[in-house]
C-alpha positions in Angstrom: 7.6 22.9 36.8 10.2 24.7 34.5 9.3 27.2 32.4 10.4 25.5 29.3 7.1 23.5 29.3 4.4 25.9 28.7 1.7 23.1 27.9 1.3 21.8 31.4 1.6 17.8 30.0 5.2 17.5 30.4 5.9 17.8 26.7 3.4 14.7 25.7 0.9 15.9 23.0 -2.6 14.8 23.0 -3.5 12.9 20.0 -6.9 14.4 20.1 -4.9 18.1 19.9 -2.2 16.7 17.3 -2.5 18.8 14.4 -0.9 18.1 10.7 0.3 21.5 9.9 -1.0 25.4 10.4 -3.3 24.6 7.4 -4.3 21.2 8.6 -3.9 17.4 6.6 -2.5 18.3 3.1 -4.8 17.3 0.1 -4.2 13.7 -1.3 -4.0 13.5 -5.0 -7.6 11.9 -6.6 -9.2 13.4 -3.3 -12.7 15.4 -4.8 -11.1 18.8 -3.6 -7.5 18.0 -6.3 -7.9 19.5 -10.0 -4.3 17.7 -10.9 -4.1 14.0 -12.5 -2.6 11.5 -9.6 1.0 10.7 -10.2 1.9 7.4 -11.1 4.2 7.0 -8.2 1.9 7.9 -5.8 -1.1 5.3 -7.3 2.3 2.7 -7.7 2.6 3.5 -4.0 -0.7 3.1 -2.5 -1.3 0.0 -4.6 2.0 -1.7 -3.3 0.8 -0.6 0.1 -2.5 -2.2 0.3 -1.3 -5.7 -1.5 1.3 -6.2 1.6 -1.1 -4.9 4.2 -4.7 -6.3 3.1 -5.2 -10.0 4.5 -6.2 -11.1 1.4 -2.9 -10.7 -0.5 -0.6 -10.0 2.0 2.5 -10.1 0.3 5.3 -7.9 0.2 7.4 -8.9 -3.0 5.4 -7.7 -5.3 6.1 -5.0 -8.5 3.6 -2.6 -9.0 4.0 -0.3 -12.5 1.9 2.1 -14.4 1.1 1.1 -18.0 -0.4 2.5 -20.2 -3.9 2.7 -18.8 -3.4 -0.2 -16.4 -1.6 -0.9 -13.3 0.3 -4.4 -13.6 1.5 -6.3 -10.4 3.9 -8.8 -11.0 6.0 -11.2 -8.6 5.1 -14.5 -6.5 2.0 -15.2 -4.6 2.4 -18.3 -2.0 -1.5 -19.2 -2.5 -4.4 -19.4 -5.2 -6.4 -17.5 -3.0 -4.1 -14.7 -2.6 -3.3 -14.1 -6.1 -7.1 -14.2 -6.7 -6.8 -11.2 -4.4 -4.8 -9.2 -6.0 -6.9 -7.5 -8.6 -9.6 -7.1 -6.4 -7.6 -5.2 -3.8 -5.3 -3.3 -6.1 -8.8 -2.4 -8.1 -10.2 -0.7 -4.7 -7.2 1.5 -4.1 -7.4 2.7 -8.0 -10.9 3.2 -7.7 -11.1 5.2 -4.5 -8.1 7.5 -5.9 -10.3 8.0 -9.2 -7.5 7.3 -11.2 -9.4 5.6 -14.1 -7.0 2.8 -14.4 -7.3 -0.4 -14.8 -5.8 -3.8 -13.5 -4.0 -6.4 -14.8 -2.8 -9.3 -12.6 0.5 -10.7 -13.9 1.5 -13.0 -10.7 1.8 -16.6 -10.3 1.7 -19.0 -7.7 5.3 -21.0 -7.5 4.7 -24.7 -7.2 5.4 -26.4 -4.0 8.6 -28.4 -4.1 8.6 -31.2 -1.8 12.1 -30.9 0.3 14.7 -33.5 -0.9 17.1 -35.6 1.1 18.7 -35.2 4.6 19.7 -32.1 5.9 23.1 -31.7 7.3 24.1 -29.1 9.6 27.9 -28.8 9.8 
């Protein structure tokens, strides 16, 4: 073994032993321990976030903005049912951060277009 490694692993780092900084994981904004208001990016952020990753929205085109007291998503939904869960999940995310915003849901659901004619590939 070279001396280079002093861990013993061959340079792979336990997850278990991983640690996120001398100081340990940094303090997220809204968390009980923060004194600051949240910034609007970072509630913009998680919001976006959990409408593309939650199953019940799952959608990745959406806009996400601070107004006023409200967060507004806006864009296309492919389904009733996932545009029915976008203020629910974007509600969650607002409320765990204690940001004291609210929702408004400003999406729609495109209708479907039936395709029309032959296709021709050249």
């Amino acid at each position: 073994m070279s001396g280079a490694d002093s861990t013993g692993d061959g340079g792979r780092t336990d997850p278990a032993r991983r640690s996120d900084g001398p100081s340990g994981p940094p303090e997220l904004p809204g968390s009980a321990e923060a004194d600051e208001p949240i910034p609007d990016a970072y509630v913009v952020q998680r919001v976006g976030e959990a409408l593309a990753s939650d199953e019940r929205v799952g959608e990745l085109g959406l806009s996400v903005a601070r107004e006023g007291d409200e967060v507004v998503v806006r864009g296309a939904v492919s389904t009733p049912a996932r545009k029915a869960g976008v203020v629910p999940v974007a509600g969650e995310v607002v409320d765990a951060l204690h940001a004291g915003l609210g929702v408004r849901d400003e999406t729609d659901v495109p209708p479907a277009v039936a395709p029309g004619g032959e296709e021709v590939l050249r």
